[in-house]
C-alpha positions in Angstrom: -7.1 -16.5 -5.7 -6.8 -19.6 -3.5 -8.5 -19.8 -0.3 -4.7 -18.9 1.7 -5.2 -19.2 5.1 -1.6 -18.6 6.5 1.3 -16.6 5.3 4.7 -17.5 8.2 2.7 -17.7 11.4 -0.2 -14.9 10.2 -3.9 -16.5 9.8 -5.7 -15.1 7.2 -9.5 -14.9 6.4 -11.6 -13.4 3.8 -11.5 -9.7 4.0 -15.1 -9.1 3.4 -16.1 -11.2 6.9 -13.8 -8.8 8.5 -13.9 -5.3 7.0 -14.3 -3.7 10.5 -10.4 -4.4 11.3 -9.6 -1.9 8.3 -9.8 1.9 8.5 -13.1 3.4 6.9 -11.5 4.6 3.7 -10.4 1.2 3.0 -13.2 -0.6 4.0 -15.3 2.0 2.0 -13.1 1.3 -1.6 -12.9 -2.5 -1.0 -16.9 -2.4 -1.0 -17.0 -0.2 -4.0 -15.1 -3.1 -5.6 -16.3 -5.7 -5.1 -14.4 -8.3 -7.6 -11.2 -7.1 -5.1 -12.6 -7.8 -2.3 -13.5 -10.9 -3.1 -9.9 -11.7 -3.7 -8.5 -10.0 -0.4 -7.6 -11.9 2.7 -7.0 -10.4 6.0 -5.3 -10.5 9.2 -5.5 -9.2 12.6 -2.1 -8.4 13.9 -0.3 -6.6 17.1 -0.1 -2.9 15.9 4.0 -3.6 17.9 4.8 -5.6 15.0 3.2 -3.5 12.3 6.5 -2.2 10.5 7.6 -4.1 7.7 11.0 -5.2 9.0 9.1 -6.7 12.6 6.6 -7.9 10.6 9.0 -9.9 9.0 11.2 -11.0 11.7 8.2 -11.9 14.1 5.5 -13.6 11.6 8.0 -15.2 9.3 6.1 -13.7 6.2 8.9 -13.3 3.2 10.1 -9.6 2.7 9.3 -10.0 -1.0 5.2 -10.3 -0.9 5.5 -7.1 1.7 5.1 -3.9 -0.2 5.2 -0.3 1.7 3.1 3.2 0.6 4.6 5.9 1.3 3.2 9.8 0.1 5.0 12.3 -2.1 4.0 15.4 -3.0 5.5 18.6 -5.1 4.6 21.7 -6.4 4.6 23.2 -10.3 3.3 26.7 -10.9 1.7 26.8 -7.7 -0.6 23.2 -8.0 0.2 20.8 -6.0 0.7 17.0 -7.0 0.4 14.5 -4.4 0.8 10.5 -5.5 1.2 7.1 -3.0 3.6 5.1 -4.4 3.6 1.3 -3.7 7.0 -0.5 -3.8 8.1 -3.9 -2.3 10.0 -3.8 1.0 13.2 -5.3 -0.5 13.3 -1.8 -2.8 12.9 2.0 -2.4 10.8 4.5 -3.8 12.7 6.5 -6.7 11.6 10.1 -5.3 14.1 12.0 -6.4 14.2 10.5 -10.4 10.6 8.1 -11.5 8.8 9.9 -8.9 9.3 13.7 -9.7 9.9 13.0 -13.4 5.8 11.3 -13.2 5.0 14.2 -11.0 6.3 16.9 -13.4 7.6 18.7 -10.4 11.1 20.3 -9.7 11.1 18.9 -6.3 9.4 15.8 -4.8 9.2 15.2 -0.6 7.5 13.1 1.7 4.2 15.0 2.5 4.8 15.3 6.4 2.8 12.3 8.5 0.0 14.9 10.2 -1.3 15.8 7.1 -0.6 12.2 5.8 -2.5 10.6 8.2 -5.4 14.0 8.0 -6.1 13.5 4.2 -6.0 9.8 4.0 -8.2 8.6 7.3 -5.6 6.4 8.1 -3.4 5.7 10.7 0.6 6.6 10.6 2.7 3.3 9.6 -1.1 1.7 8.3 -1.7 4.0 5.1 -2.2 1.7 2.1 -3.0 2.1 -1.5 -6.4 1.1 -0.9 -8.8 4.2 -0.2 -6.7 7.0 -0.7 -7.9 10.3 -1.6 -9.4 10.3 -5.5 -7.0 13.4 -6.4 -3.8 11.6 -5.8 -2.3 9.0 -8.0 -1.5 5.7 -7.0 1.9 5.0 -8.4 2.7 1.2 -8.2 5.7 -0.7 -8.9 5.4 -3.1 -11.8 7.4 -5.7 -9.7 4.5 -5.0 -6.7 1.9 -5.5 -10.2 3.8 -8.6 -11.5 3.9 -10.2 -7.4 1.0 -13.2 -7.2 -0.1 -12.4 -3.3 1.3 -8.9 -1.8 1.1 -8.0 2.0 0.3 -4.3 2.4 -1.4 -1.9 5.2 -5.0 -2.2 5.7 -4.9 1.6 6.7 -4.7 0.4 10.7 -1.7 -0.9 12.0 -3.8 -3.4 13.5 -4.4 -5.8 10.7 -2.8 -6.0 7.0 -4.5 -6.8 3.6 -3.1 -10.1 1.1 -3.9 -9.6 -2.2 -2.6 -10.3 -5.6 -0.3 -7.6 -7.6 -3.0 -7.6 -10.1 -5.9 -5.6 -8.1 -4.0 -2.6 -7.8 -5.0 -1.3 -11.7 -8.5 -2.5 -11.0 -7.9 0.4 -8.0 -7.1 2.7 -10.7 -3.6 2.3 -10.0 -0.6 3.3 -12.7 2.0 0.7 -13.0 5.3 1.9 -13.6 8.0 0.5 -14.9 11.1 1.3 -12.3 9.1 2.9 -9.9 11.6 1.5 -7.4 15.2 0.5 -6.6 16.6 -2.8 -5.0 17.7 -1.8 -1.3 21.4 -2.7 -1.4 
């Protein structure tokens, strides 16, 4: 990846010279991969402007290279089946259809934002793709795989991580095809 130093009016610098800006799960998987973390910038931000749409508005940065995580879970025959699924900001998460169909569960919810927040180490509005538990699945959008630089938490909602589309299935990541639907 090019050396990007700016994305709108964000300044960017290589992730590994500032992994303590990022929540310890995420710093924790970015060192265990080291070929991704040589391809991830960072940024500091003000946590204020932390949701996608401020983010947007404030910074200049292009809705399209933003993607969100957000946490599903459901039940079948007791087990429970938690996945993060990562879709760009200008779609939605298919939760009720990809989502509980990939899930093999009758019903798929939001797992509520305590236990969110608990399991993952990360901060409410900050989770990210990176360092989530092992047990979950990381569910990714193929148009969030197919993006050349995508803006996503850095598991704080003091900084966020640029990286390309690509690293997510070096994460161990499943792209899926339709994982999300355009925002009308």
């Amino acid at each position: 990846m090019p050396d990007a130093t700016t994305l709108g009016t964000l300044t960017l610098v290589p992730a590994a010279s500032a992994l303590d800006l990022v929540a310890d799960p995420v710093r924790a998987a970015l060192l265990a991969h080291p070929d991704v973390l040589d391809a991830v910038r960072l940024t500091a931000i003000d946590p204020e402007v932390s949701d996608t749409p401020t983010l947007v508005d404030v910074h200049g940065v292009p809705a399209e290279m933003c993607a969100n995580c957000v946490v599903v879970a459901g039940r079948r025959e007791g087990d429970e089946r938690i996945a993060a699924c990562l879709v760009l900001a200008t779609t939605r998460a298919d939760v009720n259809g990809v989502v509980k169909r990939l899930l093999d569960v009758r019903k798929a919810s939001f797992l509520p934002m305590d236990r969110a927040v608990g399991e993952t180490g990360m901060e409410y509005g900050g989770i990210t793709p990176v360092g989530l538990p092992s047990t979950w699945r990381l569910l990714v959008d193929s148009r969030v795989a197919a993006t050349p630089l995508v803006l996503i938490g850095s598991g704080v909602r003091a900084s966020k991580l640029l990286l390309p589309g690509s690293a997510f299935a070096a994460l161990g990541a499943e792209i899926v095809e339709g994982l999300a639907t355009p925002v009308a």
